[in-house]
C-alpha positions in Angstrom: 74.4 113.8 107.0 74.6 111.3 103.7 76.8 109.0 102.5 77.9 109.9 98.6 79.0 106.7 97.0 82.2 107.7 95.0 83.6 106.2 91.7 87.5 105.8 90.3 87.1 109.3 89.1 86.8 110.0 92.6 90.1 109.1 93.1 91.9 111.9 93.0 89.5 113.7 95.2 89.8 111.1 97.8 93.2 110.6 97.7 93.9 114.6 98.3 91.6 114.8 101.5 93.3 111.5 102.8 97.3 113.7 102.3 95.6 116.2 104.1 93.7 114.7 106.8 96.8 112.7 108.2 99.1 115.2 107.6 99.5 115.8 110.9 99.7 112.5 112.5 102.6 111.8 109.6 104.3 115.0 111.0 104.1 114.1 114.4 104.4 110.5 114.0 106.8 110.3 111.1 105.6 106.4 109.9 106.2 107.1 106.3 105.5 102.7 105.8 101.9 102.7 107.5 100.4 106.4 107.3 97.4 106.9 104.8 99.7 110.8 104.4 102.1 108.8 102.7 100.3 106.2 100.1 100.4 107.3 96.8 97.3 107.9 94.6 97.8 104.6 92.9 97.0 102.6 96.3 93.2 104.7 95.7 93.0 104.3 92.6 93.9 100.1 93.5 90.8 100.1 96.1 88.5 101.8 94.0 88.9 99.0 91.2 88.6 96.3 93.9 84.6 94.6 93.8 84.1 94.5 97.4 85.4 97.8 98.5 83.3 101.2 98.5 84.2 104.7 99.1 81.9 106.9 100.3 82.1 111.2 100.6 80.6 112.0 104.0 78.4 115.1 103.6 76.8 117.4 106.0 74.6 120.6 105.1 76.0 120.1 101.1 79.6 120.3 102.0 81.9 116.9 101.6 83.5 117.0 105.2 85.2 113.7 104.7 85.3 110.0 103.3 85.1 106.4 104.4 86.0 103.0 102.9 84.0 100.0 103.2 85.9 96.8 102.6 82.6 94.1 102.1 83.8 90.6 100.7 80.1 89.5 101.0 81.5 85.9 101.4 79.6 85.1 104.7 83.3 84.5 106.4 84.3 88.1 107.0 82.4 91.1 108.8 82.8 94.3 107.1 85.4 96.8 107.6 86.2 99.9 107.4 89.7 101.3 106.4 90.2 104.6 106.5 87.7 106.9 107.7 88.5 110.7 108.1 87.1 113.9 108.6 89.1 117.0 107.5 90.0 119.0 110.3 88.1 121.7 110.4 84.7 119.8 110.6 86.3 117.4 113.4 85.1 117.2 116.8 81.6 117.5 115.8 80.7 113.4 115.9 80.5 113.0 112.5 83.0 110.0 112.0 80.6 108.3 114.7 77.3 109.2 112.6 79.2 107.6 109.4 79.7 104.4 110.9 76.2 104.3 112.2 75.2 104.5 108.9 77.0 102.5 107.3 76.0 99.8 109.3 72.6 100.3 107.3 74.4 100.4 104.3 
């Protein structure tokens, strides 16, 4: 597994995968304000601008099976987070969410 750093022409890619990996949680859930189904690609686009965020594609055996967002101010006060992370769903269950945190920790 390795982490692809992506770029704001990434965006549209990302933003697709996001629709689609909580597509289901919207469904069931229907939380149109807070779900990552419902932001539009603008709110992407927004993060990808931002300095201290990065977006990596998570990719196992060549294919892209996901994406994670690092959110680093690098300003000693904060710890960084991470916001969103998915995995589509046909490569879920397999512990690769769990390996992509691990790495970025050495990130």
């Amino acid at each position: 597994m390795k982490l692809i750093r992506a770029n704001l022409n990434d965006a549209e890619r990302i933003w697709q995968m996001q629709v689609q990996a909580f597509s289901k949680l919207y469904e069931k859930y229907k939380d149109t304000e807070t779900s990552p189904a419902m932001e539009p690609i603008e709110k992407t686009q927004m993060r990808l601008e931002q300095p201290f965020t990065y977006y990596y594609f998570i990719e196992v055996e060549g294919i892209i099976v996901g994406a994670i967002r690092v959110v680093d101010k690098n300003d000693g006060s904060v710890a960084k987070r991470i916001s969103p992370i998915f995995i589509m769903d046909e490569y879920r269950g397999r512990g690769y969410a769990q390996a992509t945190i691990l790495k970025v920790e050495e990130v």
